[in-house]
C-alpha positions in Angstrom: 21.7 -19.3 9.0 19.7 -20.8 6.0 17.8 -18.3 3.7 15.2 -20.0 1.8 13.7 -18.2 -1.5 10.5 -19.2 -2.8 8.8 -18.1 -5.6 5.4 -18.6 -6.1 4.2 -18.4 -9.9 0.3 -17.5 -9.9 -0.5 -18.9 -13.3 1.8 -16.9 -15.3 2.0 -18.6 -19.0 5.9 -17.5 -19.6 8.7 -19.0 -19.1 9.5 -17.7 -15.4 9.8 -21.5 -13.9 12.8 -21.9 -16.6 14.0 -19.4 -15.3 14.3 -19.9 -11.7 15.6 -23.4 -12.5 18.6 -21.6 -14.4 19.0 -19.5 -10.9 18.7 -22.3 -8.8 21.4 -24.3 -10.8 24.1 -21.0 -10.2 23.3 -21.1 -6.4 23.2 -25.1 -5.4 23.7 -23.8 -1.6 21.0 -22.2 -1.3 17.4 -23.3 -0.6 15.2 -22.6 -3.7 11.7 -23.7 -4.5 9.4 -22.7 -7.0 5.5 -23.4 -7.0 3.5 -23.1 -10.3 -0.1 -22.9 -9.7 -2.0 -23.9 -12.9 -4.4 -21.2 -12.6 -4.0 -17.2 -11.0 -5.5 -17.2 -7.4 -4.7 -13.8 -7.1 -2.1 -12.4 -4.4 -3.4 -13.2 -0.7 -3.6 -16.9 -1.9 -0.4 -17.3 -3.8 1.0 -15.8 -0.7 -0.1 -18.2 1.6 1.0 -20.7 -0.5 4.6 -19.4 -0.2 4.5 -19.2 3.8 2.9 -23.1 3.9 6.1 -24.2 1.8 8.5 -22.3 4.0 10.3 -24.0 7.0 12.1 -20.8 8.8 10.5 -18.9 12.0 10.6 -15.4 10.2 9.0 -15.0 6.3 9.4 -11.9 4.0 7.5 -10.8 0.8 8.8 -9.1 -2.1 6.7 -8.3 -5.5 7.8 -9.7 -8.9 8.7 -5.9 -9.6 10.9 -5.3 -6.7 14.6 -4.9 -7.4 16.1 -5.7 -4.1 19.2 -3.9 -3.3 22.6 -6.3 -2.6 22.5 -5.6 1.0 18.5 -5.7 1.9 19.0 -9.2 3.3 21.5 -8.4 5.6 20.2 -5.3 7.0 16.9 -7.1 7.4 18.1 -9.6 9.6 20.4 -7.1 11.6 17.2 -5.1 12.1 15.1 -8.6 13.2 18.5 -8.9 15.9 18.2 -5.8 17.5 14.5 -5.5 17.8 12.0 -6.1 20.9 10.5 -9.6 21.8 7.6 -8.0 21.3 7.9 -7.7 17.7 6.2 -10.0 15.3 6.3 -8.0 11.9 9.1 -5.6 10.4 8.5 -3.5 7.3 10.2 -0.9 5.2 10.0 1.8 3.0 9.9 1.4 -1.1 11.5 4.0 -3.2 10.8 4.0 -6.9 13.7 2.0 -9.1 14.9 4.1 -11.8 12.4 6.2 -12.2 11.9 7.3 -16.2 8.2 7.7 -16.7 6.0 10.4 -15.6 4.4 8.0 -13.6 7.8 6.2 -12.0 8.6 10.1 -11.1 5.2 10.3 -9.4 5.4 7.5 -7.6 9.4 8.4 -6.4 7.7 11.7 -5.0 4.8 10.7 -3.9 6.3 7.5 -2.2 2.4 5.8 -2.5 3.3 2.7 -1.0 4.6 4.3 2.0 4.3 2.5 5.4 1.9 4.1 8.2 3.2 4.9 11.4 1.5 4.2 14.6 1.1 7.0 16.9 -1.5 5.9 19.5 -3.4 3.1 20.1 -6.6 4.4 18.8 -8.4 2.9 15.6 -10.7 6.0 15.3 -11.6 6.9 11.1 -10.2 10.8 12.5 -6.9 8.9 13.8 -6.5 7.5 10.7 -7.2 10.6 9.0 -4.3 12.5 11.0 -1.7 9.8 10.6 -2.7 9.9 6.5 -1.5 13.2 6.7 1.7 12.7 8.2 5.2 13.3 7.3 7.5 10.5 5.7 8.8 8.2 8.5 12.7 9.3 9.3 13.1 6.5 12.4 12.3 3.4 13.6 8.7 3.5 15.1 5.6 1.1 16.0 3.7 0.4 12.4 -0.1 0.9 11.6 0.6 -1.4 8.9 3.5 -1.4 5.6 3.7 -2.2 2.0 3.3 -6.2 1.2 6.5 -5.2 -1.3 9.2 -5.3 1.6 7.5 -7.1 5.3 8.2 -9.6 7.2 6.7 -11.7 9.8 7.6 -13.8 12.2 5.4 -17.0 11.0 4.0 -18.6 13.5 2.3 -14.7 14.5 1.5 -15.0 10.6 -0.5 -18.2 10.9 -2.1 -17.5 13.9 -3.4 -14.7 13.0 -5.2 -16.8 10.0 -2.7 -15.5 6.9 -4.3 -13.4 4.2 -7.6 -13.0 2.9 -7.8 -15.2 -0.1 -10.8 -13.0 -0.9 -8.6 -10.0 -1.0 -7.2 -10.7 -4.5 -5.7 -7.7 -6.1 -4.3 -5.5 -2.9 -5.1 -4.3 0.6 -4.0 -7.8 1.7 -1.1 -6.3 3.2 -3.1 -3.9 5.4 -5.4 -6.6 6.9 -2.8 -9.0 7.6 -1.2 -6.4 9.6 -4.5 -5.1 11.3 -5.0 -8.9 12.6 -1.7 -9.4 14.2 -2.0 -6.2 15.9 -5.6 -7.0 17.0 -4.3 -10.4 18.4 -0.9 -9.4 19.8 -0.9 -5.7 20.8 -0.4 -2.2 19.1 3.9 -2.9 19.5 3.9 -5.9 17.6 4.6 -3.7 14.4 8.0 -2.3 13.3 9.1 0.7 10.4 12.4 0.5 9.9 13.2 3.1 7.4 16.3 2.1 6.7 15.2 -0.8 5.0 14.6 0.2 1.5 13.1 -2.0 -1.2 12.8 -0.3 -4.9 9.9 -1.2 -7.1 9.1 -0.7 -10.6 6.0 1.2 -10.9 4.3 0.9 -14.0 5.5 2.7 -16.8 1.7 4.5 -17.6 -0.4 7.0 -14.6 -3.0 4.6 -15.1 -1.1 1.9 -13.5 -1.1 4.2 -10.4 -5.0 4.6 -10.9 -5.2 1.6 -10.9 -3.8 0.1 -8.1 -5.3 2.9 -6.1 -8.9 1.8 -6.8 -7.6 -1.6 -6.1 -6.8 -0.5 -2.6 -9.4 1.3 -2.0 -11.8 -1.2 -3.2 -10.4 -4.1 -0.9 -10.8 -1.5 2.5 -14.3 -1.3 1.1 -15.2 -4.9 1.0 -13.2 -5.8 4.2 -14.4 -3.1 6.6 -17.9 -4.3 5.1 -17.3 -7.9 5.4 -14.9 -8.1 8.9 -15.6 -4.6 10.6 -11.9 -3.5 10.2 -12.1 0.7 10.5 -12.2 1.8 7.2 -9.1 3.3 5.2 -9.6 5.7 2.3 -7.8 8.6 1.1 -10.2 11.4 2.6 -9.1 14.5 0.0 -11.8 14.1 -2.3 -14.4 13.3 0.3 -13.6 16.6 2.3 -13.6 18.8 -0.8 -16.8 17.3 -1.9 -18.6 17.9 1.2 -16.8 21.7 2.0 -18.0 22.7 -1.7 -21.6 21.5 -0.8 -21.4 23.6 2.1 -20.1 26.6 0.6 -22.5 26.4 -1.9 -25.6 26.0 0.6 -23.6 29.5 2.1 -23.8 31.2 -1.0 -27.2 30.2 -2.0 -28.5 32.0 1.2 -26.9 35.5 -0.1 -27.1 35.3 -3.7 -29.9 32.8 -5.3 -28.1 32.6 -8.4 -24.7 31.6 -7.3 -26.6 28.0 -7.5 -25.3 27.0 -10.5 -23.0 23.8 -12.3 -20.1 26.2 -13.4 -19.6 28.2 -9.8 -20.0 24.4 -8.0 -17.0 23.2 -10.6 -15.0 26.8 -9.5 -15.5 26.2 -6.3 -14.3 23.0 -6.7 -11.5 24.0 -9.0 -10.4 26.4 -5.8 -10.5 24.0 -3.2 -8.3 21.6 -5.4 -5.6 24.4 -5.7 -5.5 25.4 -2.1 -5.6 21.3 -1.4 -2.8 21.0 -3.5 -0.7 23.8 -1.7 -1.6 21.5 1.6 -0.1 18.4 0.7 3.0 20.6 -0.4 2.9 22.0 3.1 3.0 18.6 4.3 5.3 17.4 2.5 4.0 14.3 1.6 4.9 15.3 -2.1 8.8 15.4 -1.9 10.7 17.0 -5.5 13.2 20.1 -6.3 10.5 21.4 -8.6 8.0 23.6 -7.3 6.1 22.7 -10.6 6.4 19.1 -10.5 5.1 19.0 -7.2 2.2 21.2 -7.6 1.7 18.5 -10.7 2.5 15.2 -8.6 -0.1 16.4 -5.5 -2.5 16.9 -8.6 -2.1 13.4 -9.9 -2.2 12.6 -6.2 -5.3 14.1 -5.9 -6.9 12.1 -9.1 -5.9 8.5 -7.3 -6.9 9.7 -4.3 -10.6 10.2 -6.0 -9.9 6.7 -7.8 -9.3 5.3 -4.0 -13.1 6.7 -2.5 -14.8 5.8 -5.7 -13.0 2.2 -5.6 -13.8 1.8 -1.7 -17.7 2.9 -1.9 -17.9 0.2 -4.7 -15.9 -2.4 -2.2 -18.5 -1.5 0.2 -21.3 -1.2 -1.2 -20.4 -4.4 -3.6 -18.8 -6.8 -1.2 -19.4 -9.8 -2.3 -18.4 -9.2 -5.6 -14.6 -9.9 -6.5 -12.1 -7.5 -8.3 -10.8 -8.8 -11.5 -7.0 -8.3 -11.9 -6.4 -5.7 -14.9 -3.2 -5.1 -16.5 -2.1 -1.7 -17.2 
C-alpha cells in the first residue's frame, strides 16, 4: 500500500517548504509533495487543493498542530478494513497534546473538538440540541459529523459531494463537508471510531479557544444562511438568556420592583451556577478536580456565548468573510 503525504502551505512566509524538503530527503520511499500557495486562501481551499493533488481512493486531514501518534496510520487503515461498504467517511476523537496551559487543560477536559454522534436520522435544531448534550463517545457509532484535525474520506464521496466551501475560511468546513455526504449518501455513510486518537496543540492563551469558538459559530451562521443546512450553535447561553427573561416577567407580576439591572444579572449569575452543575452532571466536563471542573464548564460557558454571538453575526452578515486572527 502507498501512503502519500501532502502538505499544503497556505501562504505561510517561513521556512516550512525547507523543511519538508529535509523530510522528504530522509524518507525517499515514500510519496511526498508539498504545495506553496503564494497567498493564504484560508482552510476549505488549501484543502481542496490537497485532495486534487492526491491519487489514492481514501484522503485524511490533519492540522499543522496535530502531533500524530506512531501508530495512527495503522489503526486508521485497520479501522477503514473492517468497516461497512456503506461507509464513506471515518473520524476520530482529538485529545489535547501535553497539556501545560490553562487553556491546553481546558481544552483536555472539555474535549471541544469532539466528534458528534448520530443517533437518529432526524436533522431537527431540538435533535441537535440533545445530541450536544451527550456524553463522550466510548464505541464505534454512525457520525453527525467529526473534527477536520483527524477524518477521512473516501475521495471520490469527497468530490462528489462538491469538497469544501472555499467561502468557509477559518472553520466549520469540517461540519458541512460532512452534512453533504450524508445528505447525498445516507445517514450511515459516517463513522466515530474512538479509538482513533489524534492530539492537538491548543493554543497556549483562553482566547485561542474564544476564538476558534466564534469562528465556528460564525461559519454555521453564514452556511445555514447561505445553503439551508439546520443550524448548529452551542444553546447554553441562548436558554439562560431567554429563562432569565421569563423569570423576570414572573417576578414583575408579584413584586414591581424586582424589575431591575442588578436582580436580572443575579438571576443570571444563578442560572450560570446551576448550568454549570449541569454540564458536570453530564459529564461533558471530564477532570479529578471538582474545582477545575466547576472552572472548565465556566470557561465553557464563556465560548459557548462567543459561539451564539459569532453565529448571529454569520447569519445575519453572510456575505461578509471572516478574517483569520492569530491568537
Amino acid at each position: 500500500m502507498i501512503v502519500e503525504i501532502i502538505f499544503v502551505i497556505d501562504g505561510s512566509k517561513d521556512n516550512s517548504a525547507q523543511i519538508i524538503e529535509k523530510f522528504a530527503e530522509d524518507f525517499p520511499l515514500t510519496a511526498i509533495i508539498c504545495q506553496n500557495n503564494k497567498i493564504n486562501l484560508g482552510a476549505s481551499e488549501a484543502r481542496n487543493i490537497g485532495v486534487s493533488l492526491s491519487h489514492s481512493e481514501t484522503i485524511a486531514f490533519i492540522d499543522d498542530d496535530c502531533r500524530p501518534i506512531s501508530t495512527w496510520m495503522g489503526d486508521l487503515i485497520q479501522s477503514w478494513k473492517v468497516s461497512p461498504k456503506e461507509m464513506l467517511g471515518l473520524g476520530g476523537v482529538v485529545k489535547s497534546h501535553d497539556p501545560v496551559t490553562f487553556n491546553q487543560k481546558y481544552c483536555e477536559a472539555s474535549t471541544p473538538l469532539r466528534p458528534y454522534q448520530l443517533k437518529n436520522n432526524n436533522e431537527s435544531i431540538f435533535r441537535r440540541l440533545i445530541s450536544y448534550y451527550s456524553e463522550s463517545i466510548q464505541q464505534r457509532s454512525y457520525a453527525k459529523y467529526f473534527a477536520g484535525c483527524n477524518m477521512t474520506f473516501r475521495k471520490s464521496a469527497f468530490v462528489e459531494a462538491g469538497g469544501f466551501d472555499p467561502a468557509m475560511k477559518w472553520g466549520g468546513e469540517d461540519a458541512f463537508i460532512c452534512s453533504q455526504i450524508r445528505k447525498k449518501f445516507g445517514h450511515n455513510s459516517l463513522v466515530i471510531d474512538p479509538n482513533l486518537v489524534m492530539p492537538h496543540e491548543f493554543s497556549m492563551k483562553f482566547s485561542g479557544s474564544i476564538w476558534r469558538s466564534y469562528a465556528y459559530g460564525r461559519a454555521s451562521g453564514r452556511a445555514s444562511r447561505k445553503n439551508g443546512i439546520t443550524p448548529s450553535f452551542n444553546p447554553g447561553p441562548l436558554l439562560l438568556f431567554f429563562l432569565s427573561l421569563s423569570v423576570m416577567a414572573t417576578s414583575i407580576v408579584f413584586n414591581k420592583f424586582f424589575l431591575s439591572v442588578a436582580n436580572f444579572f443575579l438571576i443570571s449569575l444563578v442560572e450560570i451556577t446551576l448550568y454549570t452543575l449541569f454540564l458536570l452532571q453530564k459529564k461533558i466536563i471530564v477532570s479529578d478536580s471538582i474545582l477545575h471542573k466547576f472552572i472548565y464548564s465556566l470557561a465553557f460557558f464563556l465560548c459557548e456565548t462567543a459561539n451564539m454571538g459569532g453565529f448571529v453575526l454569520g447569519f445575519l452578515i453572510s456575505k461578509k468573510e471572516l478574517v483569520y486572527k492569530h491568537v
